[in-house]
C-alpha positions in Angstrom: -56.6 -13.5 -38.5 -54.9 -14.4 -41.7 -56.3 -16.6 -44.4 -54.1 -18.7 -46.4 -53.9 -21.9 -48.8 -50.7 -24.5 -49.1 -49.6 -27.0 -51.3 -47.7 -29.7 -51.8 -48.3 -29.2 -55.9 -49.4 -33.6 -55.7 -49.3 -34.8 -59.1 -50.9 -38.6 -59.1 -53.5 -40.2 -61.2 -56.8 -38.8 -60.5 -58.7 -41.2 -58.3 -61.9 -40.8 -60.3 -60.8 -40.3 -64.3 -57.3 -42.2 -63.7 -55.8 -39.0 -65.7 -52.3 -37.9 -64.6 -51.1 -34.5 -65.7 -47.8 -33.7 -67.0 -45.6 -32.3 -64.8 -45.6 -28.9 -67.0 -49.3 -28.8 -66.4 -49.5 -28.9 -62.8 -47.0 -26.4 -62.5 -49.2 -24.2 -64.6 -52.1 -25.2 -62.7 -50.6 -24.2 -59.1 -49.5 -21.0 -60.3 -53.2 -19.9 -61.3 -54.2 -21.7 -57.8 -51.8 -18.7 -56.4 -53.1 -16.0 -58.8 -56.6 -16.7 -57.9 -56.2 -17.1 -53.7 -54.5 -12.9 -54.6 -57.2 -12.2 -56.5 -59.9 -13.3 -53.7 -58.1 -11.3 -51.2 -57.0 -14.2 -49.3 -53.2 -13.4 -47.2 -50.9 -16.5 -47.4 -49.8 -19.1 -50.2 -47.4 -21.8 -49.5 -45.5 -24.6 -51.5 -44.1 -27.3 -49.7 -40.5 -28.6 -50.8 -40.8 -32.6 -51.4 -38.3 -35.0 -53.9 -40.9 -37.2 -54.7 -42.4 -38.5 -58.4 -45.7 -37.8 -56.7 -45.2 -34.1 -56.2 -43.5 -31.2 -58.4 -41.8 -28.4 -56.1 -39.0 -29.5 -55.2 -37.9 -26.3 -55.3 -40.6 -24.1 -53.9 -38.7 -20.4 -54.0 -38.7 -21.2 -58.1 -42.4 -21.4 -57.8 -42.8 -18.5 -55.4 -40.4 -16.1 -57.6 -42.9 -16.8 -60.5 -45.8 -16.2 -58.6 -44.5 -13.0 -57.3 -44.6 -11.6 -60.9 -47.9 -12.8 -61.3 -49.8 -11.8 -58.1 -50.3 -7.8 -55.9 -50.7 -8.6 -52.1 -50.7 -12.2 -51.3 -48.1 -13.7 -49.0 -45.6 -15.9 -50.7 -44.3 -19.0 -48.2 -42.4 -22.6 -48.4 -44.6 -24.8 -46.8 -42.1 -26.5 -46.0 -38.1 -25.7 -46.5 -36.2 -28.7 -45.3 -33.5 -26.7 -43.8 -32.0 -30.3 -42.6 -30.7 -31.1 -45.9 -30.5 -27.8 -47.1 -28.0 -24.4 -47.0 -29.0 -21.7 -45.0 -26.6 -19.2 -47.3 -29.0 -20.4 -50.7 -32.3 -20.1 -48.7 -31.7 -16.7 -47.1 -30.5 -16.1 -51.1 -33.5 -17.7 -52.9 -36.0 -15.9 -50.0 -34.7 -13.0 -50.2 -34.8 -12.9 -54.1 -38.4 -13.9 -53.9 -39.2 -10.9 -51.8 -37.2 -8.5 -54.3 -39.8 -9.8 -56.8 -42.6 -9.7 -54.2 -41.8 -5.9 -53.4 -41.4 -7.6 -49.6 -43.8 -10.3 -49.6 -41.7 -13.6 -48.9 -41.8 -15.2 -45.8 -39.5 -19.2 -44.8 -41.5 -21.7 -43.2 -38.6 -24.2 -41.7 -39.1 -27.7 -40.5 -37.1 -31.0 -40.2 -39.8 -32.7 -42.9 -42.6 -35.2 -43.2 -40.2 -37.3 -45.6 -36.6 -38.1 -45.8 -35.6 -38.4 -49.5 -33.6 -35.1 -49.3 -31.2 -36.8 -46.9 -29.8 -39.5 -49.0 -30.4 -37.1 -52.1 -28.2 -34.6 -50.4 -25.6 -36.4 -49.0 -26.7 -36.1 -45.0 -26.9 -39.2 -42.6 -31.0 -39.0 -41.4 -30.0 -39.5 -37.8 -28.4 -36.2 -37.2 -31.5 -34.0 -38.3 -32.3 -32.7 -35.2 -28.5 -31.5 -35.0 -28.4 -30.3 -38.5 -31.9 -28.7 -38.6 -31.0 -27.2 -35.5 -27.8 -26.1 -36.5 -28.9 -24.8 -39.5 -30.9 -22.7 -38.1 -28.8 -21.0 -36.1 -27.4 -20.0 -39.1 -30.3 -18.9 -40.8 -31.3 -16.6 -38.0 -27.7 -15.4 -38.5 -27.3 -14.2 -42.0 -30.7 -12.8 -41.8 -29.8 -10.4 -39.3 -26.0 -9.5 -40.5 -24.6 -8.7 -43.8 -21.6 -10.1 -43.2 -21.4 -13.2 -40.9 -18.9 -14.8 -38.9 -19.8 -18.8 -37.8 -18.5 -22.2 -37.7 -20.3 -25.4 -37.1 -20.0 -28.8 -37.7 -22.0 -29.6 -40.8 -20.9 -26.7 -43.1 -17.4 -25.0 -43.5 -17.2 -21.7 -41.2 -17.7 -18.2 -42.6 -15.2 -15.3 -41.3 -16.8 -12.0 -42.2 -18.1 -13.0 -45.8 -21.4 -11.2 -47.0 -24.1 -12.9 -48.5 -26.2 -11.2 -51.2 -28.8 -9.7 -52.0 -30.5 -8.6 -48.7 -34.7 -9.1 -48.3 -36.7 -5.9 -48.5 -38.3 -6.9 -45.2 -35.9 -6.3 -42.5 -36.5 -9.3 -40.6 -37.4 -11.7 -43.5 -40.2 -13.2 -41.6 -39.3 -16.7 -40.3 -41.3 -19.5 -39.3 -41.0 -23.0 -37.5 -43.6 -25.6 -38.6 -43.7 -28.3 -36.2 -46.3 -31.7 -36.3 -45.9 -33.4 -33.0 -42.6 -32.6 -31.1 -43.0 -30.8 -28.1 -38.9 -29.8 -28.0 -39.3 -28.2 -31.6 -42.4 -25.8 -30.2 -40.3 -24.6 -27.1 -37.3 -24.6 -29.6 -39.1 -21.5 -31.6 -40.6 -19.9 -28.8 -37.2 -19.6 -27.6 -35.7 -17.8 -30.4 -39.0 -15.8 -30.7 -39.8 -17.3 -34.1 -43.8 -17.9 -35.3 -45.1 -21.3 -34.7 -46.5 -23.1 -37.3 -48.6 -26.4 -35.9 -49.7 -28.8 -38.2 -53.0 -30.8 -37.0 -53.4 -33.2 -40.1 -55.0 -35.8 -37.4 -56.7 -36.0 -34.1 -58.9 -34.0 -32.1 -57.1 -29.6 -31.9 -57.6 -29.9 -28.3 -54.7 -32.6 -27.9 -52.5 -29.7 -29.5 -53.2 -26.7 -27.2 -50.4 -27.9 -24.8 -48.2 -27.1 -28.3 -49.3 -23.8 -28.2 -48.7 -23.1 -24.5 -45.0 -24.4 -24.6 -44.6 -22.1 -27.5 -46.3 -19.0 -25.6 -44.3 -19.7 -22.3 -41.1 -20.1 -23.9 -41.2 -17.0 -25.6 -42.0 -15.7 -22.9 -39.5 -16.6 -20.8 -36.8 -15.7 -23.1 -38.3 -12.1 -23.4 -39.5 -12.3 -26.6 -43.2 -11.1 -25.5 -46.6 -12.6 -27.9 -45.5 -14.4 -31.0 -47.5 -15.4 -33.7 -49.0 -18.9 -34.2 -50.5 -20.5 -37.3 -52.6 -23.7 -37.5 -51.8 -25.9 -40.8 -54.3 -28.3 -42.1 -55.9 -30.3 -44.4 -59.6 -29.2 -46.0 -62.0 -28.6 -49.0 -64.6 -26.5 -49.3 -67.7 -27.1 -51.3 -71.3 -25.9 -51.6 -72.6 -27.9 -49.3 -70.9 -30.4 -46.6 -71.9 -34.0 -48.7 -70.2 -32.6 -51.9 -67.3 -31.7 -50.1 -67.1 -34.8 -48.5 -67.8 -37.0 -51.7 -65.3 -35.0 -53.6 -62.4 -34.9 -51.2 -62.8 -38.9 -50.1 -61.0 -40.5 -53.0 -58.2 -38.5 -53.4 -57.6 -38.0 -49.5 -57.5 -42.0 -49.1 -55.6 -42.6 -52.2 -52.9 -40.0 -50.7 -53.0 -41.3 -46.9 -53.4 -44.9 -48.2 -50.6 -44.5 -50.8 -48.4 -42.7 -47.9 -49.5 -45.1 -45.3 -48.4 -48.2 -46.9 -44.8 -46.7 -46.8 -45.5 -46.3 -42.9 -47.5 -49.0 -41.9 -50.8 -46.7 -41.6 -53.8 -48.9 -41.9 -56.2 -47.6 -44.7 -58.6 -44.9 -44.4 -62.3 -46.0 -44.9 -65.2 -43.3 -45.3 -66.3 -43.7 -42.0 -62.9 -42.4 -40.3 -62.7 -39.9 -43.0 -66.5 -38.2 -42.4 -65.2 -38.4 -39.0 -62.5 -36.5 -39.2 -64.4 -33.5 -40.9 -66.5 -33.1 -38.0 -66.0 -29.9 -35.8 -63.6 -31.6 -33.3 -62.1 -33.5 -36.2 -58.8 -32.3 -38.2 -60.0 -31.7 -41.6 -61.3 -28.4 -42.5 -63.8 -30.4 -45.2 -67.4 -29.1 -45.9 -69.3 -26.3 -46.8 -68.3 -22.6 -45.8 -70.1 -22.3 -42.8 -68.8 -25.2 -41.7 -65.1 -24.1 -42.3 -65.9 -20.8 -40.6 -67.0 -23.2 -37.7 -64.0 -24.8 -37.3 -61.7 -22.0 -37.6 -63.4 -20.0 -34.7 -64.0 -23.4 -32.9 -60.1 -23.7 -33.1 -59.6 -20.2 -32.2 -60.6 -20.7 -29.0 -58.6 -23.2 -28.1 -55.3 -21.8 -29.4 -56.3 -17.9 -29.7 -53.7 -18.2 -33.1 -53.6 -15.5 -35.8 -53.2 -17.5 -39.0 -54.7 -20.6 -40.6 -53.2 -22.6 -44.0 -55.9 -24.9 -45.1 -54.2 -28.1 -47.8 -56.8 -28.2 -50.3 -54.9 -30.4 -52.7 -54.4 -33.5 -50.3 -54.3 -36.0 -53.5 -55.4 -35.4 -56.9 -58.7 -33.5 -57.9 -59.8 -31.6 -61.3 -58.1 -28.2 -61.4 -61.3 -26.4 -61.8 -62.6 -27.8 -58.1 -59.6 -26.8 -56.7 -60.1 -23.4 -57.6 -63.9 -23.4 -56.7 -62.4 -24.1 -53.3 -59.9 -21.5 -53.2 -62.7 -18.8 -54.8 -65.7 -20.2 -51.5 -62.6 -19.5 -48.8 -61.7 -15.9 -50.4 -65.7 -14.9 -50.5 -67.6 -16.7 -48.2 -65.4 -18.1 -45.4 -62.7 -15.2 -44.9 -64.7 -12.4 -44.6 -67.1 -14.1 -41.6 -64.0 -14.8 -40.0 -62.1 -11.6 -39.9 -65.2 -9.7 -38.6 -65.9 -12.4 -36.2 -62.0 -12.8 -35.2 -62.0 -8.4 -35.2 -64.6 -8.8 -32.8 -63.3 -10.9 -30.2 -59.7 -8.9 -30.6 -62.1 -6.1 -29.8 -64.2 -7.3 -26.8 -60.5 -8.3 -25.3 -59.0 -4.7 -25.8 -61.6 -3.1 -24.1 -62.1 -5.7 -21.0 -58.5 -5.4 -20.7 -58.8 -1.3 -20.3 
């Protein structure tokens, strides 16, 4: 089982002092968020790619690159790259330069997006992207597997034999689909044989196993064997459930709420919100054995071999932050890779 943290890199007024850091800061911030998750031996880190005032990575590879230089063993991902209004030439490129740094340590996590401001910013019409994501795609998967490619599509001018530069150390760059509540997009990356990555930000897991299945089954069926699966979602970890919960309240609703007025959400009260950081809630909020409760609770549902927890969903003092990061690295990840070993274990041998 692998252990990771993402981000979004929010940058809002703190719910509690009303302080807002500079953009400069927060950067500064995230990349000793990074350093510390290597240093506590944890696997993943991800940076989401938003065009938002309320968030700074915009460009997560930028992040990433510095990182690399900064951290041994960690995992470096976009969390997400929206290949829909993006260039599959400069994200092979920007990935690819990132696991140069890395010495092979990059990894793409695609998706369509949880917001559309890169459309518009970008110059592409929001009703084509499906067809552009998936399209895109295609040509991703392409240049990562040949030096020189040869393509044509609709949305981008053709390429006839023309390399692209430099190549990845890893040979696949690893590639992952991170989908939130399409079925089409989980059979679309089981059929290419791509990891899933399935984002449970609401709702009970269970509703989201028949995610995983259509994953499996397609992946199966296009002879692409066991593929990986991750589950993405929001938590905090603190030393006991109630601080967790009293910390992470204000800026969670002040996120959902801000985001759900733009949607027509209804606002989150504390009641919904304890709720949802129950063991068959979403949020992966409480103390560590709590976490480590959920994850193997989860594990049995969807048998996955990676978990990305959100810590930051809103604004919170830096040093909490990384008090959360420093409980998942000591106390939470090494229950659950002996407790995740053993079950891998006691399946082996009944399967012998």
């Amino acid at each position: 089982m692998e252990l990771g943290i993402y981000t979004f890199a929010e940058n809002t007024p703190d719910p509690v002092s009303g302080h807002t850091l500079s953009a400069a800061e927060r950067v500064r911030n995230l990349l000793e968020e990074i350093e510390l998750a290597d240093q506590q031996g944890l696997d993943v880190f991800g940076v989401g790619e938003h065009h938002r005032p309320d968030f700074v990575a915009s460009t997560p590879a930028i992040v990433l690159a510095a990182a690399a230089a900064r951290t041994k063993t960690i995992r470096l991902t976009s969390a997400v790259t929206v290949l829909s209004s993006d260039d599959p030439i400069r994200v092979f490129q920007d990935f690819a330069t990132v696991d140069l740094l890395s010495e092979g340590r990059a990894e793409i996590m695609v998706g369509r997006g949880s917001f559309i401001e890169s459309f518009p910013l970008f110059g592409y019409d929001l009703s084509e992207y499906d067809m552009l994501f998936a399209e895109k795609l295609d040509l991703l998967l392409k240049v990562r597997a040949q030096e020189h490619v040869t393509w044509s599509g609709k949305h981008r001018a053709s390429l006839n034999g023309e390399g692209v530069y430099p190549r990845s150390v890893q040979d696949p760059l690893p590639i992952w689909v991170a989908v939130g509540g399409t079925p089409a997009s989980a059979v679309r990356a089981g059929s290419l044989g791509l990891p899933l990555a399935l984002a449970i930000i609401g709702g009970m897991p269970e509703r989201f196993a028949p995610f995983a299945e259509l994953h499996r089954r397609a992946a199966q069926e296009a002879g692409h064997g066991h593929v990986p699966m991750s589950i993405n979602a929001h938590g905090y970890i603190a030393e006991t459930s109630q601080q967790a919960i009293n910390e992470a309240f204000p800026p969670f609703a002040a996120t959902m709420n801000r985001i759900g007025k733009e949607r027509g959400w209804p606002p989150m009260s504390r009641d919904q919100f304890e709720a949802s950081c129950t063991l068959r809630g979403a949020n992966f909020v409480g103390s560590a054995q709590q976490v480590i409760d959920k994850i193997l609770f989860q594990h049995e549902i969807f048998g996955h071999e990676r978990v990305l927890i959100k810590f930051s969903v809103g604004t919170m003092p830096h040093a909490q932050l990384m008090r959360s990061i420093e409980l998942f690295g000591t106390e939470v990840a090494p229950i659950i890779r002996r407790e995740i070993g053993q079950r891998t274990d006691a399946v082996t041998t009944n399967e012998e």
